[in-house]
N, C-alpha and C positions, 0 to 999 in steps of 0.2 A: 511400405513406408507411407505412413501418412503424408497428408496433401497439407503444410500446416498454413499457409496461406487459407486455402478456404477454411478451414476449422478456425481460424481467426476469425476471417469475415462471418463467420456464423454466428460464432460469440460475442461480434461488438452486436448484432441483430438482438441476439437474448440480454445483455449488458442493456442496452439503449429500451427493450421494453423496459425493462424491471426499474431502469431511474425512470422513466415517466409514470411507472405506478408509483414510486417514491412520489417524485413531485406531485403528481395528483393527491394524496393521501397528507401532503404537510398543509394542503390548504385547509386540511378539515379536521386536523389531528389534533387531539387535546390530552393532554397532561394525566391525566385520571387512565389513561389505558399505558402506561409506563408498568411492567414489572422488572423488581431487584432479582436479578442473578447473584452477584458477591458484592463487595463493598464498592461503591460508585461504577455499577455494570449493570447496565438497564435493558433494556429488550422490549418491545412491543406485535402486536397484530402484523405491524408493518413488515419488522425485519424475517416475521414466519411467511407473511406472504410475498415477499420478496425473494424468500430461499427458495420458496415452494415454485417458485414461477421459475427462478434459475435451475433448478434442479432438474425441471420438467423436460425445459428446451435444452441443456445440454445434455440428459440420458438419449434426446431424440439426432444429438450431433454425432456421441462417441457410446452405444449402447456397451460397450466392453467395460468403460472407464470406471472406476472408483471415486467417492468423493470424502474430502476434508473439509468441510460447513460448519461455522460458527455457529448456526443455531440447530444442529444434529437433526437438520430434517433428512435426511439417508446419511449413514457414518459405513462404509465400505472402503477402508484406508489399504488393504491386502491387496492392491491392483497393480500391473505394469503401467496403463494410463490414470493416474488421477487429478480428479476436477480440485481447484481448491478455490473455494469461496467468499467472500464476504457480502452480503447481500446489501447490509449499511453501515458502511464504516465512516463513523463519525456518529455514530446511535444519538450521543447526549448535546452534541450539535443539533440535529433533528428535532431533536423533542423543545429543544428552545429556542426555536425557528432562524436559527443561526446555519450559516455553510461554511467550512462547506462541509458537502457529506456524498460519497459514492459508495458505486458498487464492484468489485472487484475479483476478478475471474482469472485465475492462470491454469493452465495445462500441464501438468507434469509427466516427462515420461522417464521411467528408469526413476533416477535420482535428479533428470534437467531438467527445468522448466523450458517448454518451446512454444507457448502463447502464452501472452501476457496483456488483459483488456482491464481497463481501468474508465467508467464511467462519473465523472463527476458533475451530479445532476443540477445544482445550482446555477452554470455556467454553460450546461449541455454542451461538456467539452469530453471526447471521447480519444484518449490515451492507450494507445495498443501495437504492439509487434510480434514477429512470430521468425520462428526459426528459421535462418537463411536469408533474409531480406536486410540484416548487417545493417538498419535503421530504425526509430519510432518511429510513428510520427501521431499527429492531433489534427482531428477531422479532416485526413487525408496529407495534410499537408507534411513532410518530414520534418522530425525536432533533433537538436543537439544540444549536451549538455553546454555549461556555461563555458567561458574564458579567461574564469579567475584564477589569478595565480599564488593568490598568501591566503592569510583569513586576512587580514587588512581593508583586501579589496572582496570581501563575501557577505554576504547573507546565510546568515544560517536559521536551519527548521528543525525546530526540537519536538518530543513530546514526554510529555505529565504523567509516571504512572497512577494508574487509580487504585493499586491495592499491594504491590510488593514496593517498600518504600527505602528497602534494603543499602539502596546507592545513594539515596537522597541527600546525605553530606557532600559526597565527591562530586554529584550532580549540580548542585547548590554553584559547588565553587568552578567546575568549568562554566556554567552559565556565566558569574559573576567572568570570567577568560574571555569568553566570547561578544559579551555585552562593551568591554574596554576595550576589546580587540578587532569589533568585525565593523560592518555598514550596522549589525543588530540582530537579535532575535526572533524570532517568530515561532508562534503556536498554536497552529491551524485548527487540531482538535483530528483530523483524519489524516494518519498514516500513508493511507492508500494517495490522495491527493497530492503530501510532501511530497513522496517520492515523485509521481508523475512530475512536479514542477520543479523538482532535479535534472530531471530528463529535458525537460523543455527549456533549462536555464534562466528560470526564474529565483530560484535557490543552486545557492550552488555550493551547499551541502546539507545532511540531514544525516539525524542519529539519535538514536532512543532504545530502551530495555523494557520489557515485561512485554513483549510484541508473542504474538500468533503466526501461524504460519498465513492466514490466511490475509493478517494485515500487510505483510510485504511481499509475497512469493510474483504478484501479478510487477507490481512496481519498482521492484529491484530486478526483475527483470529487464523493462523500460528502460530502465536508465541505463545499464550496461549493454542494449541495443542502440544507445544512445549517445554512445560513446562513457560513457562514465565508469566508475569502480564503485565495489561493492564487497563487504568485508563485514565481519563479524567484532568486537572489542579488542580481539586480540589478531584484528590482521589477518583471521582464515577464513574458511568457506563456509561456519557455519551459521548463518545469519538468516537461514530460514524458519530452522528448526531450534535457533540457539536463541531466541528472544532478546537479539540484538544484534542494533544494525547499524552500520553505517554506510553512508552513499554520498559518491562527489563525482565533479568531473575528472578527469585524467591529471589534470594540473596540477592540481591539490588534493590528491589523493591523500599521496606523502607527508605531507603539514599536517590534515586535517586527521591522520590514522594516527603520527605519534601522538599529537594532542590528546584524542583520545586516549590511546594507553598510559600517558602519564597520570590523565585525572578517572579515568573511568576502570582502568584493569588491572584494578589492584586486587 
């Protein structure tokens, strides 16, 4: 049986190098070294040298393991342990010297996620839990989700797909729900962050479509070590692999899941 405490603490070590070569590199970063992936899906120097550095220190954690990497510097997805990555999430944050933007590392074994490290380098606040320890916490400290009880009394964090625009009416008009209905909206620009400040109860809910496994697996972990719930559009589990997610605290699971399926699960 793995040890998943140390294998955490290993990976906020590789997590916390890789955002300070992030932050090192935004101070010198310019625009001109930006390439197009798909439609509004950017990539640079950074995010290869950023994968390449996670890659490195965590083949040297879990040699057995597989990985799922948004920028396919090793793709070995056939493993019982797989690494799943994001090296910078919030890319087009980055590039327009906006935050925030991290990095994000979960552990999968089987089908579970049982570490989950979440690096957000603007604020060098480092978000992470690991199997059996029934807590997050941020920079040592333990988090809990929030103690809101309606949308009334919420904050909510959304995000913008940039190229499947498929839902964008129903999305339009929950927005236009939530704007009349909560404290307001928010949109960070990195996934991987929402969630963590789900966990931390700063948000206290989040939900978005056209996601990766790689943008939530670390941070919908977080939060449900955080006390919180976590659900796919239609209320199941598959919200890793199913490019939609929803996250809240316990309280407002309920409000905040039919909401959704009224305006988003059609």
């Amino acid at each position: 049986m793995l040890d998943y405490e140390k294998i955490c603490r290993q990976t906020i070590s590789v997590a916390v190098e890789a955002g300070s070569l992030l932050r090192d590199e935004r101070k010198i970063f310019k625009k001109e070294a930006v390439e197009t992936k798909g439609l509004h899906d950017f990539v640079s120097y950074v995010d290869k040298a950023s994968e390449r550095l996670i890659v490195n220190g965590l083949q040297n954690i879990l040699p057995e393991a597989g990985f799922i990497a948004e920028e396919g510097t090793i793709a070995t997805e056939d493993k019982h342990y797989k690494w799943i990555v994001d090296p910078l999430d919030g890319t087009t944050n980055f590039i327009h010297g906006l935050s925030p933007f991290s990095v994000s590392i979960a552990l999968m074994e089987g089908s579970e996620i049982v570490v989950g490290v979440i690096q957000e380098v603007s604020l060098d606040e480092c978000f992470y839990s690991w199997k059996g320890c029934h807590t997050s916490f941020l920079n040592g400290t333990p988090i809990n989700v929030s103690s809101a009880k309606t949308t009334q009394d919420s904050l909510i964090a959304t995000g913008f797909p940039y190229h499947d625009f498929s839902k964008m009416p129903d999305y339009l008009s929950i927005l236009e729900y939530f704007m009349k209905n909560s404290h307001g909206v928010r949109r960070l620009g990195s996934a991987a962050a929402d969630l963590a400040y789900v966990a931390a109860g700063r948000f206290d809910a989040f939900y978005e479509y056209s996601l990766q496994p790689y943008d939530v697996a670390a941070g919908a972990f977080i939060v449900q070590q955080a006390g919180g719930r976590v659900c796919d559009f239609k209320g199941g589990s598959n919200y890793i692999f199913g490019k939609e997610i929803v996250a809240s605290n316990a309280l407002f699971a309920e409000e905040m899941n039919r909401t959704i399926q009224i305006y988003l699960n059609k």
